[in-house]
C-alpha positions in Angstrom: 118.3 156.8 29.1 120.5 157.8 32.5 121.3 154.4 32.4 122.9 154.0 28.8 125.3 156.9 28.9 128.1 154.8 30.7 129.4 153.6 28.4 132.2 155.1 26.1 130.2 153.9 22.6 127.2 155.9 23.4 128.6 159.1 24.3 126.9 160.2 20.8 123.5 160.4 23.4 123.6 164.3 23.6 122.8 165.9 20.4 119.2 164.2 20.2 118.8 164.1 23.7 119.2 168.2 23.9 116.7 168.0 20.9 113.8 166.7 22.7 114.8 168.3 26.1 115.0 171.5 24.3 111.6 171.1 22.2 109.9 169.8 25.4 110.8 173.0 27.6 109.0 175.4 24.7 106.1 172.9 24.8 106.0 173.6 28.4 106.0 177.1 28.6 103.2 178.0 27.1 100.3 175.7 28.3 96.7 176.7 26.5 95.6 179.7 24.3 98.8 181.5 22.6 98.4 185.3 23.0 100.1 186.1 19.5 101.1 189.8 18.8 98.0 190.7 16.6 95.5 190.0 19.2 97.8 191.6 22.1 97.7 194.5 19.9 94.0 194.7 19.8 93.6 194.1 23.5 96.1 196.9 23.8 94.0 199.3 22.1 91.2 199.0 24.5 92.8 198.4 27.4 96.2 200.2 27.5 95.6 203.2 30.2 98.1 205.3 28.6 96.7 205.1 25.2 93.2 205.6 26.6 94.3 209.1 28.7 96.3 210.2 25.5 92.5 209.5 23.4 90.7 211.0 25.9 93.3 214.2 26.2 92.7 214.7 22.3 89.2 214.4 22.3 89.2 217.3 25.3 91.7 219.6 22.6 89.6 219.2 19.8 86.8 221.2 21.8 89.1 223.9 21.4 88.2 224.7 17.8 84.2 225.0 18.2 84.9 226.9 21.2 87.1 229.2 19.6 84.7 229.6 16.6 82.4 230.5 18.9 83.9 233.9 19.7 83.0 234.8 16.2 79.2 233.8 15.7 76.5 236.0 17.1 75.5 235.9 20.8 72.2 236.6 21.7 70.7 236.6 24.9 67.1 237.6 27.1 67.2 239.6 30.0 64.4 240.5 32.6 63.2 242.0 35.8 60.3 243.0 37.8 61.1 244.7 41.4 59.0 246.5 44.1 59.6 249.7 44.5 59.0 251.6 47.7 59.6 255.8 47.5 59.4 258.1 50.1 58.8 261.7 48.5 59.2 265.0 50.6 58.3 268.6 49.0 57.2 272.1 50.0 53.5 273.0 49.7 52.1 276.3 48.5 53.0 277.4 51.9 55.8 276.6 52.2 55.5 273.9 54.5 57.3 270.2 54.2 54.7 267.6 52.5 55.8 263.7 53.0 54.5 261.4 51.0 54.9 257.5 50.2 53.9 255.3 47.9 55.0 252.0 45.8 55.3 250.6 42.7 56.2 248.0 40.4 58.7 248.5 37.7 59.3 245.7 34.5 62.3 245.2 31.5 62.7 242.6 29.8 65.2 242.9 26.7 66.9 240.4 23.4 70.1 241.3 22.5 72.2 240.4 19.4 75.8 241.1 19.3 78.0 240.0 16.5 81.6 240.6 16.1 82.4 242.2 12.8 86.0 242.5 13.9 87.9 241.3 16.7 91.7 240.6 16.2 92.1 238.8 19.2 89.4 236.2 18.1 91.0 235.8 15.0 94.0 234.9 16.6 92.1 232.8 19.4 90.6 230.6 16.3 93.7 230.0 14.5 95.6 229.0 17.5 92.6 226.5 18.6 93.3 225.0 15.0 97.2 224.6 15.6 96.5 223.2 19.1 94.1 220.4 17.8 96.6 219.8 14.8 99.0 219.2 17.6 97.1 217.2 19.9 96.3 214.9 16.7 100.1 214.4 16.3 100.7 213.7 20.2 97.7 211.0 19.4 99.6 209.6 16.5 102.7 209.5 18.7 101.2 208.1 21.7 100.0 204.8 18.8 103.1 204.7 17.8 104.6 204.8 21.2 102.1 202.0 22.4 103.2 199.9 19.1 106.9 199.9 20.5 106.1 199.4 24.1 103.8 196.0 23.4 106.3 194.8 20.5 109.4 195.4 23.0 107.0 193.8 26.0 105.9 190.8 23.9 109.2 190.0 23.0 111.1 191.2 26.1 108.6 187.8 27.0 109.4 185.7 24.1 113.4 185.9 24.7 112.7 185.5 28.6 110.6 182.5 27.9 113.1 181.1 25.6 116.1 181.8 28.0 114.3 180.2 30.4 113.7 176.8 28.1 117.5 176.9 27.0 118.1 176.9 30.9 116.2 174.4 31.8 117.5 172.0 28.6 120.9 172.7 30.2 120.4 171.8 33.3 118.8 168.3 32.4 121.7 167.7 29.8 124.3 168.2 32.6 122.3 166.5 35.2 122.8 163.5 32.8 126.6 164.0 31.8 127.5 164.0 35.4 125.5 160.8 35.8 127.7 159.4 33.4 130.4 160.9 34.6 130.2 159.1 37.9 128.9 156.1 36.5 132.6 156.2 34.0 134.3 156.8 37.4 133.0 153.7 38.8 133.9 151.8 36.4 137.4 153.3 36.1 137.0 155.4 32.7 136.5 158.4 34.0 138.4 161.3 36.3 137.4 163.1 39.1 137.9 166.2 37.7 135.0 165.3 34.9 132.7 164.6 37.7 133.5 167.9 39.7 133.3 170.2 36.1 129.6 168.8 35.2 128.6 169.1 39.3 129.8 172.7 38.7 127.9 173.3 35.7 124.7 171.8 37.0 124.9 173.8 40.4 125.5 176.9 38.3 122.3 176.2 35.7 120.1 175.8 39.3 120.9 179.5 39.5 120.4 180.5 35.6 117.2 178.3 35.8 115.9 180.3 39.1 116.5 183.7 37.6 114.9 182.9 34.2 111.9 181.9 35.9 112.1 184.8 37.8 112.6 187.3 34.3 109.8 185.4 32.3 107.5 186.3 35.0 108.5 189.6 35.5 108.5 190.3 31.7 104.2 188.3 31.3 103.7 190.5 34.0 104.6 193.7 32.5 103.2 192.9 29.1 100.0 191.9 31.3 99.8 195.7 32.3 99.4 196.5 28.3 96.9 194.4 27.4 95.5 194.1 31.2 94.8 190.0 30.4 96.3 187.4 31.8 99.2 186.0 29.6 99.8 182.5 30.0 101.5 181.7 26.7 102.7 183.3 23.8 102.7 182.3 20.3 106.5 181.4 19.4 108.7 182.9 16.6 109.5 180.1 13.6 113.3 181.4 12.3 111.8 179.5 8.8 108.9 182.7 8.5 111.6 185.8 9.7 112.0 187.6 7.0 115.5 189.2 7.1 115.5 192.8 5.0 117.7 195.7 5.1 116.0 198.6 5.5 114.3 200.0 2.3 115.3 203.1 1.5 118.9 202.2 1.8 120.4 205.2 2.7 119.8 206.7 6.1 119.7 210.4 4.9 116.0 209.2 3.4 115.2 207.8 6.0 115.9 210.8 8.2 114.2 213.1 5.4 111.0 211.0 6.2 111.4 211.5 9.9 111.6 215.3 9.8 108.7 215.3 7.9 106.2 212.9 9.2 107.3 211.8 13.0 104.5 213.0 15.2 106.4 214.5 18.0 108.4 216.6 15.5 104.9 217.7 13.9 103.2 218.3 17.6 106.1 220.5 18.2 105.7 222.6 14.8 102.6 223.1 16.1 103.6 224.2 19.5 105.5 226.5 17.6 102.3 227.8 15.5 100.5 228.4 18.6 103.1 230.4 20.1 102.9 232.3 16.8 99.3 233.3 17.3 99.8 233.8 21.4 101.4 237.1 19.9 98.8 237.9 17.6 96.9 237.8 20.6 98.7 239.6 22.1 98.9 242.3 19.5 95.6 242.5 19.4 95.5 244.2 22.4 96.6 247.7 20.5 93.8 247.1 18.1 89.8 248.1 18.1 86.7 246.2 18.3 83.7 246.0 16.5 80.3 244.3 17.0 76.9 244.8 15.5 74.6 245.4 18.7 70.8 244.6 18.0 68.6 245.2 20.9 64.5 244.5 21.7 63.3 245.8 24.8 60.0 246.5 26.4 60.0 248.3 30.3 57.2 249.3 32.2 57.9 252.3 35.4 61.3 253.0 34.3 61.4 255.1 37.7 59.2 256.9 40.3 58.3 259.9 37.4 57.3 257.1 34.6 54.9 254.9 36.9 52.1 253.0 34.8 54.7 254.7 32.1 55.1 251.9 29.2 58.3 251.7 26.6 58.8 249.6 23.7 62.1 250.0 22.2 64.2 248.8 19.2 68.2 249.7 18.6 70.3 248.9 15.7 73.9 250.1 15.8 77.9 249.7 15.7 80.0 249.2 18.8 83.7 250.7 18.5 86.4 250.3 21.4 89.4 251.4 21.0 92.0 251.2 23.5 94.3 254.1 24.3 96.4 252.8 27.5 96.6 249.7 29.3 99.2 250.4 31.4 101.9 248.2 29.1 99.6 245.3 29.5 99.7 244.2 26.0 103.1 245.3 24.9 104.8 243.1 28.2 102.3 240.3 26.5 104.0 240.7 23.6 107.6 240.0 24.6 106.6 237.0 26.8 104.8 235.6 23.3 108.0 236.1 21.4 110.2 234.6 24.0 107.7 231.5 23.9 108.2 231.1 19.9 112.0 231.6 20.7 111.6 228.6 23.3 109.0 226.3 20.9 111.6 226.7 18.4 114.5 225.3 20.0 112.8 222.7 21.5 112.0 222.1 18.0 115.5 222.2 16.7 116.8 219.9 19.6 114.2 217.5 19.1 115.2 217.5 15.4 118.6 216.3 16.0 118.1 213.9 18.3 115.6 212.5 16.0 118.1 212.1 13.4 120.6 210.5 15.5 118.1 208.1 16.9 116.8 207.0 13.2 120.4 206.6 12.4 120.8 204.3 14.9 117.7 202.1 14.3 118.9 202.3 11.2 122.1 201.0 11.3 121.3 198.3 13.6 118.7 196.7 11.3 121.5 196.5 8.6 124.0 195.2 11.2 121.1 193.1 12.6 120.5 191.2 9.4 124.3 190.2 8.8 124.3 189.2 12.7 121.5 187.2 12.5 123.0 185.5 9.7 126.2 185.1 11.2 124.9 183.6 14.5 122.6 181.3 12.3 126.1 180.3 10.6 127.5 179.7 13.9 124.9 177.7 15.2 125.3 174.9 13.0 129.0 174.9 13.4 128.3 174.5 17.2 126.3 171.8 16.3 128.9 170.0 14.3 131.5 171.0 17.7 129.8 168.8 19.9 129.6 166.1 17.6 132.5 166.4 17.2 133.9 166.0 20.4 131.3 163.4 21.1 132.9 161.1 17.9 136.6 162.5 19.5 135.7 161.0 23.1 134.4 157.4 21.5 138.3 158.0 19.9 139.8 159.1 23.2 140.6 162.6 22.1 138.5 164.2 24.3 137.4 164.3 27.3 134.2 164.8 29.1 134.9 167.9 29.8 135.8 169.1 26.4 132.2 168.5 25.2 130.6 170.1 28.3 132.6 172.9 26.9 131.6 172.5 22.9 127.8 172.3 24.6 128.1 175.4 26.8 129.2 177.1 23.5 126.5 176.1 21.4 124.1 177.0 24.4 126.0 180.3 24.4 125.0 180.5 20.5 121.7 180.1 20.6 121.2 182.6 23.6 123.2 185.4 21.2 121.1 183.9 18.2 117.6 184.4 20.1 118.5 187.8 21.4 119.8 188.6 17.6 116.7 188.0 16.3 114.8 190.0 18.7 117.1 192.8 18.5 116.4 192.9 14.9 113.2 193.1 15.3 112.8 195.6 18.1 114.5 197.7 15.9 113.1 197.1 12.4 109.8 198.4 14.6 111.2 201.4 15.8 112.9 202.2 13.1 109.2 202.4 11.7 107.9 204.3 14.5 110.3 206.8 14.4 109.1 207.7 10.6 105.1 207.4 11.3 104.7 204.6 9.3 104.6 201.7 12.2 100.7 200.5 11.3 98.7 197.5 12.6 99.6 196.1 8.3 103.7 196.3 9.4 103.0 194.9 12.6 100.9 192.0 11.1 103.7 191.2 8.9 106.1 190.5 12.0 103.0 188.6 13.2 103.1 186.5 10.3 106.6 185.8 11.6 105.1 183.8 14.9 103.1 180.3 15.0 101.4 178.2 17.9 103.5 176.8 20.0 102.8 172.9 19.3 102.3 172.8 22.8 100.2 175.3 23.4 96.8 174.1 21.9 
């Protein structure tokens, strides 16, 4: 084919040519099984390490409840002892006179206890809060999915614009490796400049170096969606622009949208939670100027209580209230008391920071999914009229209009296009996903819609 573009009336060679260069270099990439985002996702839910620690850190704070509950059920426990006991006993006699004596002995108790709080503030309190802390550690869970969704959908397709990038690159560089062929070879034959040969030598040396560095992003970018799913990715199933489903965001209006966020994003809801907790750290704290009161039950049996009960048995039963009240502490409780409200004061801002910046960043999500559907369409718009540019030139070089150089020019533009096209789409979808995340509502059904948006690549088995 080198050999045919020499000649002035096939200078039409390119558009087709870029075609199958183009569709070959996608081929290539992705050589066996395509890893499509669906099955990365369930690979990611077993092997992701930070999703596994988060699981792992909410099943350790859901302990917290029976523990807590625990406080407030009865406690019973056994106690026993048997011990040897040696006594030396000195008294005056009848005269008067100092009488030693020594013997030993064994002595036995054994005891059940019962004690059941009737009323303990401070376990109240303790209960409560072990409620708001696994309510919050279900929301860091939530967040932590959600978090996970974004990281593998911005890896997988951080891969898939690499991957393309790289393809476009490597098109390039084969399509200017043949226009400066036939720029040398019109040289030759006298229809050509020098200046067309040096442009398409520049070109080419300069797509060596875009070629080199997309290798080096693609691998960089398998790499780090490799650490996700922890399998080796090899290929990736390709998005088809015929399946992508371009939709503004539904509600339309941000304000909703934000209105959702506030109520249902997980980090927002771990934090009310934080701010529960520090909410009952007072009443614990509180608690401290109030009495206690268990029922104590006790069984005991003991056998030589002491040197003047030996052989001496007990049984003994005891049913009874237990009151403590405190009187002084020293200011323990109230200094408690004002760290507990300074920690509401804190949980509460962090709250209300949070909260705002929430808002902003659903507002910007937002806003670029809108904006992202009219770019998309306006790249898509371009894209053909690229297309129609270097046909253009092409016909207007068989004319003698242009020059060589002038479609070198009309194909670096298209190239251009569909670089800002591929990014556009990705872009969009990035932040369609986010947009989602931020809200609570990014779940495996939403991501296996953008799935639906991928195929095989035909060469990728």
């Amino acid at each position: 084919m080198l050999a045919l573009v020499g000649t002035r009336g096939r200078a039409d060679w390119s558009r087709p040519l870029f075609a199958v260069l183009l569709a070959s270099a996608l081929c290539a990439a992705a050589p066996g099984h395509a890893l499509d985002l669906a099955e990365a996702y369930r690979l990611a839910l077993h092997h992701d390490a930070r999703y596994q620690a988060a699981r792992a850190q909410a099943a350790a704070s859901r302990e917290a409840v029976p523990q807590a509950l625990a406080q407030l059920l009865p406690n019973v426990s056994a106690s026993l002892s048997r011990s040897k006991n040696s006594t030396d006993k000195e008294a005056p006699d009848v005269l008067g006179l100092t009488k030693s004596e020594e013997f030993e002995y064994f002595s036995s108790n054994y005891a059940l206890t019962l004690r059941q709080p009737i009323y303990r503030k401070y376990n109240f309190a303790l209960y409560s809060q072990a409620q708001a802390e696994v309510a919050g550690a279900e929301a860091t869970l939530d967040r932590s999915l959600q978090d996970l969704l974004v990281r593998l959908s911005g890896a997988y397709f951080e891969a898939l614009l690499a991957q393309d990038q790289h393809a476009l690159a490597r098109a390039q560089k084969v399509a200017y490796a043949a226009q400066l062929e036939a720029s040398r070879k019109a040289f030759a034959a006298g229809q050509g400049t020098r200046t067309d040969i040096d442009d398409a030598q520049a070109r080419y040396d300069m797509t060596l170096a875009d070629e080199l560095e997309t290798a080096q992003n693609l691998g960089y970018t398998r790499r780090q969606l490799q650490t996700i799913v922890n399998q080796p990715v090899d290929a990736l199933a390709v998005l088809d622009p015929a399946r992508m489903q371009l939709q503004s965001p539904q509600p339309a209006s941000a304000e909703e949208w934000i209105e959702r966020g506030e109520e249902s994003n997980p980090e927002l809801r771990a934090l009310r939670a934080e701010i529960e907790v520090a909410r009952e750290e007072l009443e614990k704290a509180r608690a401290g100027h109030y009495p206690t009161v268990d029922l104590v039950a006790q069984r005991s049996k003991s056998s030589s209580e002491n040197n003047v009960s030996i052989d001496t048995r007990y049984l003994s039963s005891m049913v009874g209230l237990q009151v403590n009240v405190p009187i002084f502490a020293g200011g323990y409780a109230m200094s408690q008391s004002r760290q507990a409200l300074a920690n509401i004061e804190r949980a509460q801002q962090q709250y209300e920071a949070r909260r705002r910046e929430l808002g902003q960043e659903i507002r910007k999500e937002f806003q670029t999914v809108a904006e992202g559907v009219l770019r998309v369409r306006a790249l898509e718009q371009a894209d053909r009229s690229a297309e129609r540019a270097v046909f253009s030139n092409e016909k207007g070089l068989q004319a003698g209009t242009r020059s060589r150089v002038d479609i070198l020019n009309a194909a670096q533009q298209r190239m251009n296009v569909k670089r800002d096209l591929a990014m556009a789409r990705y872009r969009y979808i990035i932040a369609r996903i986010r947009l989602q995340s931020l809200v609570s509502s990014l779940t495996e059904s939403e991501l296996a819609a953008v799935n639906a948006w991928l195929r095989e690549n035909p060469g990728g088995g």
